[in-house]
C-alpha positions in Angstrom: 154.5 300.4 160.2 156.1 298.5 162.7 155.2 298.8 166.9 157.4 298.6 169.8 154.2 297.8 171.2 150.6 296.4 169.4 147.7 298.1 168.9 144.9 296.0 170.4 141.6 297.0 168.6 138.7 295.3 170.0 134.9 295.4 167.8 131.8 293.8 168.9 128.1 294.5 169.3 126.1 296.5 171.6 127.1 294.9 175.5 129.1 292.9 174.6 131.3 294.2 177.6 133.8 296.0 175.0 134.5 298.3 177.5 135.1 296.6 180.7 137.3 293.9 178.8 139.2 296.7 177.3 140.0 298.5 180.6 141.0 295.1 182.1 143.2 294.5 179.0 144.8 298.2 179.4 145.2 297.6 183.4 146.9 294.0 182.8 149.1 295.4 180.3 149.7 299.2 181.2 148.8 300.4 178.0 146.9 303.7 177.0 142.9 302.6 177.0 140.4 304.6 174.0 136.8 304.2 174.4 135.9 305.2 171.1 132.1 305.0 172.2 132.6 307.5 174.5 133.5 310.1 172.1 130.3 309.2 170.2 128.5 309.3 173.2 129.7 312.8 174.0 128.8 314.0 170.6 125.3 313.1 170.8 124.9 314.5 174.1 126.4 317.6 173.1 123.8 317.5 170.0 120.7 316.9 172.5 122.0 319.9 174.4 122.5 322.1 171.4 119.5 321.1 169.7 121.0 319.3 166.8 118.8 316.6 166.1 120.4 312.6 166.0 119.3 312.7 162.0 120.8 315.6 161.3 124.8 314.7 159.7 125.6 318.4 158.4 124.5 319.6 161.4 126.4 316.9 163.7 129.8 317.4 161.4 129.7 320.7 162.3 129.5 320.4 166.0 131.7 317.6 166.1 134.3 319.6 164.1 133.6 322.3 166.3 134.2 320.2 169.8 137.5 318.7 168.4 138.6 322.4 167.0 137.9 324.1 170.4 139.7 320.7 172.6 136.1 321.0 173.7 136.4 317.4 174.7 138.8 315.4 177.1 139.5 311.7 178.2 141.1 311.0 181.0 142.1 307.9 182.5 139.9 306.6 185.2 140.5 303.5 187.7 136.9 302.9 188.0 134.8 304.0 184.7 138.1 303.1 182.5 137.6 306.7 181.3 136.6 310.0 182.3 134.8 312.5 179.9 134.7 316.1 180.5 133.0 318.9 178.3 134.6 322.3 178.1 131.8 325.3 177.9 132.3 329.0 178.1 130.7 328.5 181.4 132.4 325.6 183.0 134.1 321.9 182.7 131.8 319.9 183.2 132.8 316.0 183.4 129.8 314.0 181.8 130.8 310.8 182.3 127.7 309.7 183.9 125.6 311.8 181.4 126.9 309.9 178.8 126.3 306.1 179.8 122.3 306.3 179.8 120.3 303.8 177.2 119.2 307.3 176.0 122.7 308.5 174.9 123.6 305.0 173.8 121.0 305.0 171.1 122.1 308.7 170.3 125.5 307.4 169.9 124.7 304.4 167.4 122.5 307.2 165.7 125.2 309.6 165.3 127.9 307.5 164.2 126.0 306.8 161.0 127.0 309.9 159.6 130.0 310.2 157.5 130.4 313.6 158.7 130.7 312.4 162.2 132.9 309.6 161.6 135.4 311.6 159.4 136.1 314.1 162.4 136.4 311.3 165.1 138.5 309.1 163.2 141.5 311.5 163.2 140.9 311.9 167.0 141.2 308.5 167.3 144.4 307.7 165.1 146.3 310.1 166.8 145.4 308.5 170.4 146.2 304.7 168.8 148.7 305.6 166.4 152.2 304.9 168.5 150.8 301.4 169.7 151.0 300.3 173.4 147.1 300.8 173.2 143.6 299.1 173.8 140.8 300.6 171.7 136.8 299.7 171.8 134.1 300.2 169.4 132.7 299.0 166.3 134.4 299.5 163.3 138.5 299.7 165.2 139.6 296.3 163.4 138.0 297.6 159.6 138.6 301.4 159.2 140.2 303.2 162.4 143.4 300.5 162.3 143.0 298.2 160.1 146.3 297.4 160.5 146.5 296.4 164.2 148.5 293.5 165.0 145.6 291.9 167.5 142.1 292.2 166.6 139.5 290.9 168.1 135.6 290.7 167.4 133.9 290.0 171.0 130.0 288.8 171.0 127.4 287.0 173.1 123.9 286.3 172.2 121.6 288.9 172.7 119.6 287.1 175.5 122.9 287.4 177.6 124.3 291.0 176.1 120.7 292.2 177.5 121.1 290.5 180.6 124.4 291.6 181.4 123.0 295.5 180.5 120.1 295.5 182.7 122.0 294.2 185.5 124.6 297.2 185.1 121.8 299.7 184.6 120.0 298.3 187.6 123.1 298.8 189.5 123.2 302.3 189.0 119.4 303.0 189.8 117.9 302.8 186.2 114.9 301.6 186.1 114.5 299.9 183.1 112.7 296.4 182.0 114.6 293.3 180.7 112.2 293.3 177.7 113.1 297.0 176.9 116.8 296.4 177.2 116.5 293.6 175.0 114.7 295.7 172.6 117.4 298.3 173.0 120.5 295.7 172.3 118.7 294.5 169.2 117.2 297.7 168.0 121.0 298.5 168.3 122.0 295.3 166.6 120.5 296.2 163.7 121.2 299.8 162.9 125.3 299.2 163.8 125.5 296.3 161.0 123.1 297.9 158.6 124.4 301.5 158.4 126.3 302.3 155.3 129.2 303.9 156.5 131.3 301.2 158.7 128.9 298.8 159.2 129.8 296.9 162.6 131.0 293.5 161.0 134.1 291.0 162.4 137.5 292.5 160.8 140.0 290.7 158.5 142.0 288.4 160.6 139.8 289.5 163.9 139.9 286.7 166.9 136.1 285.6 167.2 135.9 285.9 170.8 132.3 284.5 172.2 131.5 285.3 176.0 128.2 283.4 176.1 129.1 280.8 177.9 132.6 282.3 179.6 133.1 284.2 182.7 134.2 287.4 182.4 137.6 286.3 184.2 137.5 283.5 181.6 137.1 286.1 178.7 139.7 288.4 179.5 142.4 285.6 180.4 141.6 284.2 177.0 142.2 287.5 174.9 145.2 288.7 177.3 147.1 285.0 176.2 146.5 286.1 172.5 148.1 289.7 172.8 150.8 288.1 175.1 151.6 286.1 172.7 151.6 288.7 169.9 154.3 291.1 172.4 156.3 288.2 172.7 156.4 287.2 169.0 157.3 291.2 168.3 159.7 290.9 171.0 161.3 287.9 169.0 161.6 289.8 165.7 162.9 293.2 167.0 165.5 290.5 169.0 166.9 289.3 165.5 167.4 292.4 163.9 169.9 293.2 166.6 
């Protein structure tokens, strides 16, 4: 299939800073921004609520089927958080965009996107928000199953030592209290249930850009991956150019 515009999938661990590189990305480019972890996020939340338990995958199919039946769930674009989430109830819309970034609903989202049942619902959600290109997408399996095909990958890392860092300090910021210790627990508790699941285990896609922050700024980071997909529009730009 061939794209005006790329689709820019971007995979890596637990905070990594997926996220804020991918809304920095969208800004720099104007292109559409899809926090896939988000829409994890909300479904675990939306299973604490409704008393589905994290283990359960029937169970979670079901009410993930029924949130994406019902346009239970929306995403809207956000100069601040990258992305707002709102949850539609009989009783109101409430926007759970907050509700959704605790370490609590992070470890319900890397438990919940183990199931097959889960993943199979999402994944259609999340074609149909990538599929016309011209978009940034986060999470952990974009570059292997959700668009394998994207014409720039990249797989972005740091050790775990600076992933927790980087975590606490954003937690901190927004009056968690939390230890380093337990964050660092969290990231690599996290760690190993993304790459060990056996339905899209979180691994580095075929022909992904290795992208390590350990050692880069964040400024240094993003300018790094923005060259890449600059140079991937401008390539495209260059082909549809001889066809004329």
């Amino acid at each position: 299939m061939t794209r005006k515009r790329p689709i820019v999938a971007i995979d890596g661990p637990a905070g990594a800073g997926k996220s804020t590189v991918a809304r920095r990305l969208a800004d720099a480019l104007a292109y559409v921004l899809v926090d896939t972890g988000a829409m994890y996020r909300a479904v675990a939340l939306a299973a604490k609520r409704a008393g589905v338990a994290w283990s359960d995958g029937p169970g979670l199919g079901q009410l993930a089927h029924g949130l994406v039946a019902d346009n239970a769930l929306s995403f809207e674009r956000d100069p601040g958080l990258g992305v707002r989430v709102k949850l539609v109830t009989k009783e109101a819309r409430e926007d759970i965009s907050e509700a959704i970034r605790t370490p609590d609903m992070a470890q319900g989202a890397s438990l919940v996107s183990a199931h097959s049942q889960v993943r199979d619902v999402l994944l259609e959600l999340q074609r149909l928000a990538g599929r016309g290109g011209g978009v940034v997408l986060e999470g952990r399996d974009i570059g292997t199953v959700v668009f394998p095909d994207a014409e720039v990958k990249f797989f972005l890392t740091a050790s775990a030592d600076v992933r927790a860092k980087r975590r606490h300090a954003e937690l901190a910021a927004k009056g968690q209290t939390v230890s380093y210790e337990e964050t660092l627990a969290d990231v690599k508790r996290r760690d190993a249930q993304d790459e060990g699941r056996a339905v899209a285990p979180l691994k580095q896609a075929e022909g992904a850009i290795l992208v390590d922050s350990t050692n880069l700024t964040f400024e240094q980071t993003v300018a790094h991956m923005l060259e890449h997909v600059t140079r991937a529009v401008e390539a495209n730009e260059a082909r549809e150019a001889r066809k004329t």
